[in-house]
N, C-alpha and C positions, 0 to 999 in steps of 0.2 A: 722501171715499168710501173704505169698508174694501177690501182683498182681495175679500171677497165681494161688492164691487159696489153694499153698500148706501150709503144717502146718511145723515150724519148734519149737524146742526147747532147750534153752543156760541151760546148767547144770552148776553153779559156789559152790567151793568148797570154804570152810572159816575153817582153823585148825589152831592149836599152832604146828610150827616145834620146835624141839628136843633146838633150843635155845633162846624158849618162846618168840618169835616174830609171831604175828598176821597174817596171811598169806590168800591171796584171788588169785582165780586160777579157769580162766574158761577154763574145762577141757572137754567139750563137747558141740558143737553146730550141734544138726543132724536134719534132716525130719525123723517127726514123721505120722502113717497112719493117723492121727485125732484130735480132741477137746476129743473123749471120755477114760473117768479116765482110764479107765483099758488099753486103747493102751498106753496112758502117764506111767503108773505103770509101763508095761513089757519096755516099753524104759525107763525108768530111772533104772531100776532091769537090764539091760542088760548092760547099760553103768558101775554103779558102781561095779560089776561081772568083766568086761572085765580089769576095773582099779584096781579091787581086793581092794576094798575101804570095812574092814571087821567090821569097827567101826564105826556108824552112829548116831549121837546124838538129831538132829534135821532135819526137811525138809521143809523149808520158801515156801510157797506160797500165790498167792495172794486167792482171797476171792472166785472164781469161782465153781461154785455147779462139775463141773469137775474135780475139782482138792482135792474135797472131796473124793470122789470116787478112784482117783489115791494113795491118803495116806491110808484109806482104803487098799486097793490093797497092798502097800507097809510095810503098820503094819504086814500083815500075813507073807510076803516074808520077809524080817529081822528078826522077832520073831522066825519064824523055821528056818533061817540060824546062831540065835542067834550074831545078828551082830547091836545090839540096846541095851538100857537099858530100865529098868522098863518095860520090854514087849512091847515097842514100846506104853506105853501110852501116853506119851509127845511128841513124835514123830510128829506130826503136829504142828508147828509152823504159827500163821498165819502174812500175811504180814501188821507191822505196817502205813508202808505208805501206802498201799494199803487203808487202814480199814481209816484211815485221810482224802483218797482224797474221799471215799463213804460218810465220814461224810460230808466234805466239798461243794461235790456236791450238798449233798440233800440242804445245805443252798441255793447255787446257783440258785436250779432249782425255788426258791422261790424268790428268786431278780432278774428274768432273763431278768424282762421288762429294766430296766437301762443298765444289761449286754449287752440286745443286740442290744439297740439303739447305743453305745457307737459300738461294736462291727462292726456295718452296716459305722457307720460314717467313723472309720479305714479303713473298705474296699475298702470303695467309692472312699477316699484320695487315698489308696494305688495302685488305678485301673489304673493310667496309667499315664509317667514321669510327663506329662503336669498337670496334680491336683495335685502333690507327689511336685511339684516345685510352686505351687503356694502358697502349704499350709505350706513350706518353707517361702514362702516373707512372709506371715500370722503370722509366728511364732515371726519371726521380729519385723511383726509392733506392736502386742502386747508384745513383751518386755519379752519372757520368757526365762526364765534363765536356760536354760536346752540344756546338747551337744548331749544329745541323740536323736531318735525319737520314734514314734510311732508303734509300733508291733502289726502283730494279732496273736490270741491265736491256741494253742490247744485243742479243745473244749473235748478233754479224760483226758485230765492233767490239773488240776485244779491251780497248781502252776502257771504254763502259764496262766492262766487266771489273778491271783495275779499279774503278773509282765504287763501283757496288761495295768489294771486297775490302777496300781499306774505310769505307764508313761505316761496313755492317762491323768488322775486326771493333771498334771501339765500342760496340753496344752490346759485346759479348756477356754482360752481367746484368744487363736489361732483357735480353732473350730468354736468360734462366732463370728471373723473375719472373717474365711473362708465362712462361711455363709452368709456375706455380698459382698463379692466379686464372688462365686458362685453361680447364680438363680437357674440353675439346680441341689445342694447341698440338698436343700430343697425336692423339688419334686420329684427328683429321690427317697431319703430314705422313702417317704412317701407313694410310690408306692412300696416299695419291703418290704416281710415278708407277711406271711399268715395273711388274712380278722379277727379281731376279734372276737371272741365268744361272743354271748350276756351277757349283763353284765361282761363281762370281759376288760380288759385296752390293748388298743392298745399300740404293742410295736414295730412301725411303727415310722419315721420321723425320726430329727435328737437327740441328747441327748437335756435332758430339764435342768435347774437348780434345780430341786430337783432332777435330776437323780445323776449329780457331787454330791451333799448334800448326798445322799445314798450311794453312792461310798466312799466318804472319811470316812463315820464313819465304813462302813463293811471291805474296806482294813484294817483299823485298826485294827478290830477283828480278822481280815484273819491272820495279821501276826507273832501271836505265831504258827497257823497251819502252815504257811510259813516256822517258822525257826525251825518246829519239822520235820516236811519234809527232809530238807535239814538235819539236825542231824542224823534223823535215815537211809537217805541214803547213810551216812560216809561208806566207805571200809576198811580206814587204822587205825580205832579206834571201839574197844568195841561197838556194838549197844545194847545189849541184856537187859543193867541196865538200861533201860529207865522205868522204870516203875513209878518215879516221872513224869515224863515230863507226862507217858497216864495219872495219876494221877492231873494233873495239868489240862489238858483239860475238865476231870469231872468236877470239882471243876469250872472253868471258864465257861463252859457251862450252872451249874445251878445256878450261880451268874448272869450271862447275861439272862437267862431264866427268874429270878426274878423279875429282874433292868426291864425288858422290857414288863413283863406283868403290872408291874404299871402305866407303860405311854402309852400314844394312837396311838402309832406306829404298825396297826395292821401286816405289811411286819416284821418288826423284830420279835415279837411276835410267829409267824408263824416259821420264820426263824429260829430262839433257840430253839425252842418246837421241829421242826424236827429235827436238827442234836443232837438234845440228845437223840433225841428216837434213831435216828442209831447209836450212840454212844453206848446207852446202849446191844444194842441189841449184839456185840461182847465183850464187856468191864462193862459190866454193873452189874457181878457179879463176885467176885474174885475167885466163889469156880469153875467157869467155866473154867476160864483164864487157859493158859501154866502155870504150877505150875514151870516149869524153869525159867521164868523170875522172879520170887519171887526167887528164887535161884541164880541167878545172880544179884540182888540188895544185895542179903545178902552178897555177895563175894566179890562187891561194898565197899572197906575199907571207905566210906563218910556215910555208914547206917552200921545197925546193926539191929539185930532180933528185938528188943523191938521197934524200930521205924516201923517196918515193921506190928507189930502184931497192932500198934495203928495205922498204916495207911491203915489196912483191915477193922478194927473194925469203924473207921472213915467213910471209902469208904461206907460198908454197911448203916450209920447211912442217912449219902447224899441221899442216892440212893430212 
């Protein structure tokens, strides 16, 4: 959606040409009337019609209850134009990094008080050359060994949050210089972000040292989500055999799920416990899943069916 409100939508096509090279082509970017399914259906039914696109195998979308309604929509129009297989029952394809950053967030929304002390601190620094250049000489006098600096996130994209978190984590003794060279460091972050709820933790002021302390062991978690991310947003290579990798996040989820209800960590706790429930909630049964991506792991010359059937049989027993 632009500033002005309107809606637009990027069509990208992904086929094998005639000499088995992997091919990606965005072949449509137009204003559409709206967010709802069925306008998206008749423009995406309009555009592939006009490109005479008569063989449709799959249709990625992210996770949005509109874009249910738009597949929908699209299963009926390819089934009677017969321009789909299996009757367009595989036809929805849903998006794996999408379904990673919904998992990732709900961890987020549960560590949010460190996020967003750390986040407030960024800001503050970055509000104008004169603080941006002093927390420069800071960086100095603390001795960190780092050429980069400090960035603030994108609070819709979770990766962006990942890469905030692990360049602010090395500047952790430039912050608490800056702190002592700025009086107003202090008071200003402690003044800004909403009044706390009773009985709830203020996530006001500057970052604390158990904030850094929670930061470095949750990046660490974050970064198989980090580097499955970046996997499955590849263009110029195969995505579709990832079904190890979703397989992997299972299995690590309710290992950490475990590990963390034995110890007294009630934030981690919390934290495991929700991203496995949204995990399970798209991934958490195989007889649900795209039955294509089990077909594309099998086509995966690295597996073979019998690995596949022991890592259903498997999955169910976790679950």
């Amino acid at each position: 959606t632009s500033k002005r409100q309107q809606s637009y939508m990027v069509l990208t096509a992904h086929f094998i040409d005639s000499g088995w090279n992997l091919r990606k082509k965005i072949i449509n970017f137009v204003l559409v009337d709206g967010h709802k399914g069925d306008d998206i259906g008749k423009s995406l039914e309009k555009l592939l019609i006009e490109w005479g696109i008569e063989r449709v195998c799959t249709i990625t979308v992210d996770n949005a209850s509109s874009n249910d309604t738009c597949l929908a929509y699209m299963k009926r129009s390819l089934t009677n134009r017969g321009c789909t297989h299996a009757k367009s029952q595989y036809l929805h394809m849903r998006c794996v990094a999408h379904i990673v950053n919904l998992v990732v967030q709900d961890g987020l929304k549960i560590m949010c008080h460190p996020i967003n002390r750390i986040r407030s601190a960024i800001k503050f620094v970055r509000a104008s050359p004169t603080r941006l250049d002093l927390f420069k000489k800071c960086v100095q006098l603390s001795k960190v060994a780092s050429k980069g600096l400090i960035n603030i996130d994108v609070a819709t994209r979770w990766n962006s949050t990942f890469i905030m978190l692990e360049t602010a984590e090395k500047f952790e003794r430039a912050f608490e210089q800056y702190a002592l060279q700025d009086p107003n460091y202090k008071t200003e972050l402690e003044k800004t972000g909403p009044e706390p709820k009773p009985d709830a933790l203020d996530q006001r002021g500057p970052p604390t040292q158990s904030d850094w302390v929670y930061v470095r062991e949750f990046k660490q978690f974050l970064q198989h989500f980090y580097d499955l991310t970046n996997k499955v947003s590849g263009t110029k290579y195969v995505t579709a055999n990832t079904l190890e990798d979703i397989a992997d996040v299972h299995f690590m989820l309710s290992e950490w799920s475990d590990h963390v209800i034995c110890g007294d960590d009630e934030i981690f706790k919390c934290m495991a416990l929700k991203m496995k429930a949204k995990y399970e909630k798209y991934w958490g049964d195989p007889e649900k899943m795209n039955k294509y991506i089990f077909i594309a792991a099998i086509l995966d010359p690295r597996y073979v069916v019998d690995w596949l059937l022991f890592f259903c049989q498997l999955y169910v027993c976790c679950s």
